[in-house]
C-alpha positions in Angstrom: 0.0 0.0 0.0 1.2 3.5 -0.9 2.1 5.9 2.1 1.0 9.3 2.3 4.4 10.1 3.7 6.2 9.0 0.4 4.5 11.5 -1.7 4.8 14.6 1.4 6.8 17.7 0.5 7.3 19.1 3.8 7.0 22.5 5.2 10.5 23.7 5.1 10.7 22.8 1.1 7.2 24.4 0.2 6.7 27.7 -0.2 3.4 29.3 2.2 2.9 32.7 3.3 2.3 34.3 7.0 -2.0 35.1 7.0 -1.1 38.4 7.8 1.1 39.0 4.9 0.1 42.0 2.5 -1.0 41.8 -1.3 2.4 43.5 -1.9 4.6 40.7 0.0 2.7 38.2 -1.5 3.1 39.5 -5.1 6.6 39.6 -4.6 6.6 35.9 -3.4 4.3 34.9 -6.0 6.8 36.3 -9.0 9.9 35.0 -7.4 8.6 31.6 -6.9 6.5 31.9 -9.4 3.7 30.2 -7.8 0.1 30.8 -8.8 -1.8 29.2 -5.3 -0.3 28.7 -2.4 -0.8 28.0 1.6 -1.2 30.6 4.3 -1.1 29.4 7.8 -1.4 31.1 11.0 1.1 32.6 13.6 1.1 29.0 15.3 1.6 27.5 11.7 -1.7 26.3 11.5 -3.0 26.3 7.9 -5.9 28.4 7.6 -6.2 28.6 3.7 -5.0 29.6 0.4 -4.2 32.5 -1.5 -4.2 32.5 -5.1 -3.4 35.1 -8.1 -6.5 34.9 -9.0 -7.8 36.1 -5.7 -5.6 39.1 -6.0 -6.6 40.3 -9.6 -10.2 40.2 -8.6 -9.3 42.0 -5.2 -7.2 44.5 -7.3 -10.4 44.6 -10.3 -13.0 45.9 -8.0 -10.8 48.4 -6.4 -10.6 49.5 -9.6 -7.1 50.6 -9.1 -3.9 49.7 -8.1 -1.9 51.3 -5.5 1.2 50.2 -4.0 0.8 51.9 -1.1 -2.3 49.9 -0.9 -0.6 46.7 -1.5 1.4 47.7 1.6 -1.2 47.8 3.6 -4.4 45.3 2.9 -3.6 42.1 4.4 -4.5 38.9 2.3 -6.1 37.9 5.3 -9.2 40.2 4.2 -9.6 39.3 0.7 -12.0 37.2 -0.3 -10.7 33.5 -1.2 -12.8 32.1 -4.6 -11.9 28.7 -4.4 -9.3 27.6 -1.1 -7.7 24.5 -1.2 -8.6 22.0 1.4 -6.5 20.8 3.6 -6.0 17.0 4.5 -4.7 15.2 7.7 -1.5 13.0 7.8 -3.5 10.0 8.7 -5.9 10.4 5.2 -5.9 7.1 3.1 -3.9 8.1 0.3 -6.9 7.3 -2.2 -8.5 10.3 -0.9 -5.3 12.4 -1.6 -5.7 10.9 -4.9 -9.0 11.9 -5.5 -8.6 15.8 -3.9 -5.5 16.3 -5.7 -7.4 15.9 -9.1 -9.3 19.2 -7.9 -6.4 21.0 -6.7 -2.6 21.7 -7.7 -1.5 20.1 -4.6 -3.4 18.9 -1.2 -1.5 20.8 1.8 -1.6 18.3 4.7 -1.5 19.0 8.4 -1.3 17.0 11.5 -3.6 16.4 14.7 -3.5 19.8 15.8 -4.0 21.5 11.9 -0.4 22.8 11.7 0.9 22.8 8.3 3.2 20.4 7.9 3.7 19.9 3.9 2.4 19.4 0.4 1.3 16.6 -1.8 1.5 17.6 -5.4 -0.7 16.4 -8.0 2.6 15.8 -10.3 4.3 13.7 -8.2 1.6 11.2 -7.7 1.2 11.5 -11.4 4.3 10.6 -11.9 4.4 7.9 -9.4 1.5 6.4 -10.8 2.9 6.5 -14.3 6.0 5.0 -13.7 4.2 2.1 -11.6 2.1 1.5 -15.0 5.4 1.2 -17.0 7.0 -1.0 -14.5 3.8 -3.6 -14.6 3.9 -3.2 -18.6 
């Protein structure tokens, strides 16, 4: 049986932003990493949701302007989030990874208290997956 664990990015090799982080940190983050969704957890590292571009440009379309001095400011905490990625516990059967991560980029994954502990992305299961149908070929 697959283990969830063998598939888990953890925390200190994703990428997740701070809740109270601004739109302007966040852009910044987003066009380094180039990221286009990505975790936001809590000052105890609890995941709380996500933040996506997407959520930004519509934030940014009905202010109907952009000012930096703005994106210093507003806190992503306060925009509305269109479609958040859920979250999944470390002891989820890995079929029901499987089956959230082909609604979502990745499935962040936390532990018995909700800390954020990592990511499962969609490609590597893919890939795993993939390569298992080769090998039984």
């Amino acid at each position: 049986m697959i283990s969830l664990f063998n598939f888990l990015t953890p925390k200190v090799n994703t990428f997740y932003l701070d809740y109270d982080s601004t739109i302007r940190q966040t852009l910044e983050k987003f066009d380094v990493h180039m990221f286009s969704v990505v975790p936001l957890v809590d000052e105890n590292g609890k995941f709380i949701s996500t933040i996506s571009e997407g959520d930004i440009l519509r934030f940014i379309k009905n202010s109907c302007k952009f000012d930096m001095e703005v994106a210093e400011s507003v806190k992503i905490s306060s925009l509305e989030k269109h479609r958040p990625y859920k979250a999944l516990s470390i002891d989820t059967d890995m079929e029901d990874v499987i089956r959230l991560s082909s609604e979502q980029n990745f499935v962040p994954i936390v532990d018995d208290r909700g800390v954020y502990i990592g990511i499962i992305k969609r490609k590597d299961i893919i890939d795993y997956l993939f390569k298992d149908m080769q090998f039984q070929q």
